[in-house]
N, C-alpha and C positions, 0 to 999 in steps of 0.2 A: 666495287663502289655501288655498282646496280643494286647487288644482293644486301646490302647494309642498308640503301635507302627503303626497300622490298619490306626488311627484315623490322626496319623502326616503323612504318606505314604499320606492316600487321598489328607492331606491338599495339600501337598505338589503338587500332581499332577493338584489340580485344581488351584492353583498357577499358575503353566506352563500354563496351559491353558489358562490362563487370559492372560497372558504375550503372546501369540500366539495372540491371537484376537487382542490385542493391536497393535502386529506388524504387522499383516494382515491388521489391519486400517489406519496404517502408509503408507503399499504400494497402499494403492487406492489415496493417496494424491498423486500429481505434484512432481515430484524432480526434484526443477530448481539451477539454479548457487546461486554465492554472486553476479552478476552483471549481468543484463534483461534487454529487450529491452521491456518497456509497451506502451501502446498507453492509453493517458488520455482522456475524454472524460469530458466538451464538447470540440468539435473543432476539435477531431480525430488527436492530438497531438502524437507522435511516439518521447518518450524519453528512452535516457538511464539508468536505475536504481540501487541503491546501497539495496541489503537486509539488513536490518541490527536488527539482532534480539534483542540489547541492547537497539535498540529505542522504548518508547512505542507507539509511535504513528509516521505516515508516514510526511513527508515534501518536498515541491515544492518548487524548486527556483521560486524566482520571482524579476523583475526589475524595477524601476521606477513606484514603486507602487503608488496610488492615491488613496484616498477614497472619496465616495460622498454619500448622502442621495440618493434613492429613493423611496420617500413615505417617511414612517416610518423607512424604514431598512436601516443600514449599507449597503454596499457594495465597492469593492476594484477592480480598475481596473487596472493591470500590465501587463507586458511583460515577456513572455518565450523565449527559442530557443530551436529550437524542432532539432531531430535529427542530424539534416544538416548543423545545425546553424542557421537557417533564425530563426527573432523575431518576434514572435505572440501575437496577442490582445487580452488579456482575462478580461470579468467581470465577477462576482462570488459576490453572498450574503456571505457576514460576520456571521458566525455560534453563536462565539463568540471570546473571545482572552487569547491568553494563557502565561503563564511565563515558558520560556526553559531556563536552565540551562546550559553556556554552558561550554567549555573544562578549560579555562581560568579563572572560577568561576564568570564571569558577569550573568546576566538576561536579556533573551531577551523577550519582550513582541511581541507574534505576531498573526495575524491574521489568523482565522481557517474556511476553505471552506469544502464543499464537494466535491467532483469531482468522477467520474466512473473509476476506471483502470483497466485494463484489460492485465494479464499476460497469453502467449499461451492461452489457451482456459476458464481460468479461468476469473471472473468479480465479483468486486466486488465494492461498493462504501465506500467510504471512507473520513473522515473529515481528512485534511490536513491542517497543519500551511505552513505557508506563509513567505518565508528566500531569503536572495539574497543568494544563492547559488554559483554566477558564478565563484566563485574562487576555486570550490570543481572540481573535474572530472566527477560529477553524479550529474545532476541537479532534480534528486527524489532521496530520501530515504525515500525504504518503511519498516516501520517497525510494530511490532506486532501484529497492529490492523489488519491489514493484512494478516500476514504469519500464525498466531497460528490458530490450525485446520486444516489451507486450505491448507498448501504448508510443504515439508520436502526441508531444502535447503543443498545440495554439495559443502561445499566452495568452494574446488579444481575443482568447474566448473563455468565457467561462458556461457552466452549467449545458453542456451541451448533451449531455446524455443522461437517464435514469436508471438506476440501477434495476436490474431483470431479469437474475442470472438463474437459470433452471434448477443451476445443481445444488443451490440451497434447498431445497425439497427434498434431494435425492440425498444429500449430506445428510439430513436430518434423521433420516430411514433406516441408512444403511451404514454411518460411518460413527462412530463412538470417540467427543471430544473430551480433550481431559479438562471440562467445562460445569461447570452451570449456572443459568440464565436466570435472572428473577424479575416478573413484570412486576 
């Protein structure tokens, strides 16, 4: 009976402890808002963004999208508005294309890029569907492919970090996007 009580005591302690390391992993992650300022990359884009941890995957507005062959590949050329509003020219290889499901129970088919984003100091890339957005307030929503791991987010904060991520530099340099950017 000793060694049973002995036995659940230990368990229990190393329980807690697990539960510590966990939270201690928790604090080395970012704690950002529900709503960030990222910078997309390519083209060194500065938008505003919605976290949204229900989405499994992140989404770009996009406007007057086009698609054309090059070569062999897909590719889709659109328009953003970046922080300020001004509209920018982006091409982007077509990953592939996806079916969203949306609020109102239709399907939307759409097209899925990569892109670099970069939150405060954090950078990561990420395949992005492709949505006219312009009628939302946040013309990104990033969701899980994103935040799981990397970010703990505050709803009751928003804008708590700028985007500052070095390796956009270094990306630039040394790493060949299947991209191009048009100011």
């Amino acid at each position: 009976m000793i060694k049973s009580g002995k036995l659940i005591i230990s368990l229990l302690i190393c329980s807690l402890c697990v539960l510590e390391i966990d939270e201690a992993k928790s604090l080395e992650r970012p704690i950002v808002g529900r709503i960030e300022t990222v910078k997309i990359d390519p083209g060194d884009i500065v938008l505003r963004a919605k976290l949204d941890t229900g989405a499994d995957s992140s989404s770009l507005s996009s406007e007057n999208a086009q698609f054309f062959q090059k070569g062999p590949e897909l590719w889709v050329r659109f328009s953003i508005r970046n922080r300020e509003g001004e509209q920018r020219q982006m091409e982007l290889k077509v990953l592939k294309t996806v079916s969203i499901k949306r609020d109102n129970g239709k399907i939307d088919k759409r097209p899925v890029v990569r892109l670099g984003v970069c939150m405060g100091n954090f950078y990561m890339m990420v395949d992005a569907n492709l949505a006219d957005r312009s009628d939302l307030a946040y013309p990104m929503l990033i969701g899980r492919d994103f935040i799981t791991g990397n970010l703990v987010i505050d709803s009751s904060r928003s804008y708590t970090v700028d985007p500052v991520c070095k390796i956009l530099e270094k990306n630039k340099k040394k790493m060949k996007y299947p991209y191009e950017a048009k100011h």
